[in-house]
C-alpha positions in Angstrom: -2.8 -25.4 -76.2 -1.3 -22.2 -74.7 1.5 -22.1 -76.8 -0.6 -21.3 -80.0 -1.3 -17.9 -78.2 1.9 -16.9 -77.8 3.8 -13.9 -80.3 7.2 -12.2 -80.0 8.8 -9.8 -82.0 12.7 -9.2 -81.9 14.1 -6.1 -83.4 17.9 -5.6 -83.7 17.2 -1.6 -83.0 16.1 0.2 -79.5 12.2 1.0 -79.4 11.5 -1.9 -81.7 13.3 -0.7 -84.9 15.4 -1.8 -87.6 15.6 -5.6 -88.5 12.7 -7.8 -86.7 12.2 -11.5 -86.3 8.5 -12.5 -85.8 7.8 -16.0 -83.9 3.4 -16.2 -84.1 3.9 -19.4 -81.6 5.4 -20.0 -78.7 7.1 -23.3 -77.6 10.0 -22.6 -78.9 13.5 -22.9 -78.3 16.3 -21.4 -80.6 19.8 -22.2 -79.9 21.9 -20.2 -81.6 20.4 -16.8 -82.7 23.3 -17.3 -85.9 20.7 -19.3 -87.3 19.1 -16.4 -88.1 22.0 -14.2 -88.2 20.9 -12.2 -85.2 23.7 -13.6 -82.5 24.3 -10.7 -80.1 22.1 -8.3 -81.9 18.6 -7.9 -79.8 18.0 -4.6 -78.4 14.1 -4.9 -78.3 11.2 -6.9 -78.1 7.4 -7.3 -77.8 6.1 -10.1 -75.6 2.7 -11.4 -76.1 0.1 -13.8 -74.9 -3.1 -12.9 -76.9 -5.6 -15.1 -74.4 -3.7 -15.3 -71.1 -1.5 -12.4 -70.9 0.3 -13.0 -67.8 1.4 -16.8 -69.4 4.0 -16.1 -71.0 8.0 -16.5 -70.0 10.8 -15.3 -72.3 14.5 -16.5 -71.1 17.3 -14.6 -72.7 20.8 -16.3 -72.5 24.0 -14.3 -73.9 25.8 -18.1 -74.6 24.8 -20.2 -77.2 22.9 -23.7 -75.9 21.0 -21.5 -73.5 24.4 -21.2 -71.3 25.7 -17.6 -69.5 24.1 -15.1 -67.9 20.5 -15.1 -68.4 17.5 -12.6 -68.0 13.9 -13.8 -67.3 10.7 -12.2 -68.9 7.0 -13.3 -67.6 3.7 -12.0 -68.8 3.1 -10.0 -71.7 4.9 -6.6 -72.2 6.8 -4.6 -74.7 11.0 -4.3 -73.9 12.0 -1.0 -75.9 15.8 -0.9 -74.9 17.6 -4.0 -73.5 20.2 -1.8 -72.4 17.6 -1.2 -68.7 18.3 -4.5 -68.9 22.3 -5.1 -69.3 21.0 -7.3 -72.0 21.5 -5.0 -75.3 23.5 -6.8 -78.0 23.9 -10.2 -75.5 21.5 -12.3 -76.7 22.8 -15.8 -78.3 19.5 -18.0 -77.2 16.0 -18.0 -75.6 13.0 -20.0 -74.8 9.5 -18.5 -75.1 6.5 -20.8 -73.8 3.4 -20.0 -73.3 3.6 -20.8 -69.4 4.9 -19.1 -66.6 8.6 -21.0 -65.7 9.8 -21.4 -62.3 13.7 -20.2 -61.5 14.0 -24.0 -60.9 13.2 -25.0 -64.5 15.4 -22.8 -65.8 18.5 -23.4 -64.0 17.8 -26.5 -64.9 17.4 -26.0 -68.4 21.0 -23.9 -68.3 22.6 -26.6 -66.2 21.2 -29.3 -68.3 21.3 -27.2 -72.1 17.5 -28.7 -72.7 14.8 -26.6 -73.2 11.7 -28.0 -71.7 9.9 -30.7 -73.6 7.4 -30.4 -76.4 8.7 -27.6 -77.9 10.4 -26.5 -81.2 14.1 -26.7 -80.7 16.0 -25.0 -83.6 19.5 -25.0 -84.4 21.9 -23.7 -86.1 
């Protein structure tokens, strides 16, 4: 299963320093960042998929329930400063799977507040 291949480190610093949050699979969907107490804290990340690595997509939203503006990472790569982005200190959810989404799946997934299916969903 491609999602087993997936890793992504956050880090609440720029160039992927202070606190860090390791997820070694992806499929995953997290809600609200405060169930981690990292809500609007991400400045950095690493993006990885170990076998494939251009199957990979990591959607940033700055609402919780995947809602507000969003910002759309595919294929592996490493994200030192969010702020390139507009994205530093925004973050309040995200999906990772280890598949390249379409801009269709996830308008629907902000229109519809569900991430796609057999994934982890985790809330706060």
């Amino acid at each position: 299963m491609a999602n087993s291949d997936v890793r992504l480190t956050l880090w609440s610093g720029n160039n992927f320093s202070v606190r860090r949050i390791i997820f070694r699979r992806g499929g995953v969907a997290v809600r609200d960042l405060g169930a981690f107490r990292f809500n609007n804290v991400l400045s950095s990340f690493r993006l990885r998929n170990v076998v494939q690595s251009s199957e990979v997509t990591l959607v940033l939203f700055s609402g919780i329930n995947f809602q507000g503006t969003f910002r759309v990472f595919r294929g592996s790569q490493n994200v030192a400063n969010l702020s390139n982005f507009n994205f530093n200190n925004v973050t309040s959810s995200f999906i990772l799977v280890g598949r390249n989404l379409t801009n269709n799946e996830i308008s629907q997934i902000q229109s519809s507040g569900r991430p796609p299916r057999d994934i982890l969903v985790i809330r706060q």
